[in-house]
C-alpha positions as CSV (number, residue, x, y, z in Angstrom):
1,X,-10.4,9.6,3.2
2,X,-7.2,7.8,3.2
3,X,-5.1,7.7,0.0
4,X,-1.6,7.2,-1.7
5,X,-0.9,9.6,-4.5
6,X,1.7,8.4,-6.9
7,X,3.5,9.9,-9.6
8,X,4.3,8.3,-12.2
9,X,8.3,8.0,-13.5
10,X,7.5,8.1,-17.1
11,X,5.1,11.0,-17.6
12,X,5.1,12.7,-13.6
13,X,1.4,12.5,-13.8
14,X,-0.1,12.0,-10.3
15,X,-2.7,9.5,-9.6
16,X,-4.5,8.8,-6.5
17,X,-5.4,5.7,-4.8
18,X,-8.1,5.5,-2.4
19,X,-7.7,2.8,0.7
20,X,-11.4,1.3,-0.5
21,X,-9.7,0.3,-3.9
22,X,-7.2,-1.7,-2.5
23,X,-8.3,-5.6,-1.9
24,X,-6.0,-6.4,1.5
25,X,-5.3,-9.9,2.7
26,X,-4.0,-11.4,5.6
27,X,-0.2,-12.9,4.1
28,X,1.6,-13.7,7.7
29,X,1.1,-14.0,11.5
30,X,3.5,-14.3,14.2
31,X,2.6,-15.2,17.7
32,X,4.3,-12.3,19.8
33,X,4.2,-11.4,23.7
34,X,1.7,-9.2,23.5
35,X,-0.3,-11.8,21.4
36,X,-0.8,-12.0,17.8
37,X,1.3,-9.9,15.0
38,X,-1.0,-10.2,11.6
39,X,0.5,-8.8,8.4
40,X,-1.6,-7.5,5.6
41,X,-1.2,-7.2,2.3
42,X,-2.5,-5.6,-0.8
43,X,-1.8,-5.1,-4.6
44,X,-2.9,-2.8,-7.3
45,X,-1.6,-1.9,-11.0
46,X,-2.2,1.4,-12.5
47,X,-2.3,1.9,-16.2
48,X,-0.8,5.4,-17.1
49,X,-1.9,7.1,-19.8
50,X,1.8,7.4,-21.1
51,X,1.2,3.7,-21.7
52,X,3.5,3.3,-18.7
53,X,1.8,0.4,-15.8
54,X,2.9,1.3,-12.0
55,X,2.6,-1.5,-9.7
56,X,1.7,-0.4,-5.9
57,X,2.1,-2.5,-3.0
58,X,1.1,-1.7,0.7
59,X,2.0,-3.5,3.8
60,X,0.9,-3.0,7.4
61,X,1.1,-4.9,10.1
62,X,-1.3,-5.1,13.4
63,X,0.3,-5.7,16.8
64,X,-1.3,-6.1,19.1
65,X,-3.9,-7.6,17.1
66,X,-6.5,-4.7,16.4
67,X,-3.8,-2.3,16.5
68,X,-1.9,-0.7,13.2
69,X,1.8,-0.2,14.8
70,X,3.9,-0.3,11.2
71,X,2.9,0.1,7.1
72,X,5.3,0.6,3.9
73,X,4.2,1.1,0.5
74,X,6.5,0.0,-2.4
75,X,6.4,1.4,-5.9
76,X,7.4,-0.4,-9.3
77,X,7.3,2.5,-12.0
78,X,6.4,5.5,-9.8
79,X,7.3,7.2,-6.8
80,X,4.8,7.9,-3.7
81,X,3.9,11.9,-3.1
82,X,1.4,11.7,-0.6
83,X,0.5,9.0,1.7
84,X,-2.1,8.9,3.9
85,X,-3.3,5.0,4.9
């Protein structure tokens, strides 16, 4: 199953995220030559038990439409390990 596994920068606890707990929306689209590019994004917080919060975001983008051609994940309060979306 796909995942990101962060760690966090307070404590170095790792914490996985599985791809089904992360709510993706459609934030951008760009008419392209080969058709449509559609960016998606989602969002999701994790409470450490060190009391520190990480915030995760993922990005990918579909071009052509239907096809996943580029992703980044950006971390506030962790650092990514493992990522396999």
């Amino acid at each position: 199953m796909s995942h990101i596994k962060i760690q966090c920068a307070g404590c170095k606890k790792v914490h996985q995220i599985d791809a089904k707990e992360i709510d993706f929306e459609q934030v951008d689209s760009d008419e392209r030559q080969m058709g449509v590019e559609i960016t998606y994004e989602g969002n999701i917080e994790i409470q450490c038990d060190c009391g520190k919060t990480i915030e995760v975001s993922h990005l990918f983008w579909e071009y052509p439409e239907g096809v996943e051609n580029h992703q980044e994940t950006n971390v506030d309060g962790g650092i990514v390990v493992e990522n396999t979306l």
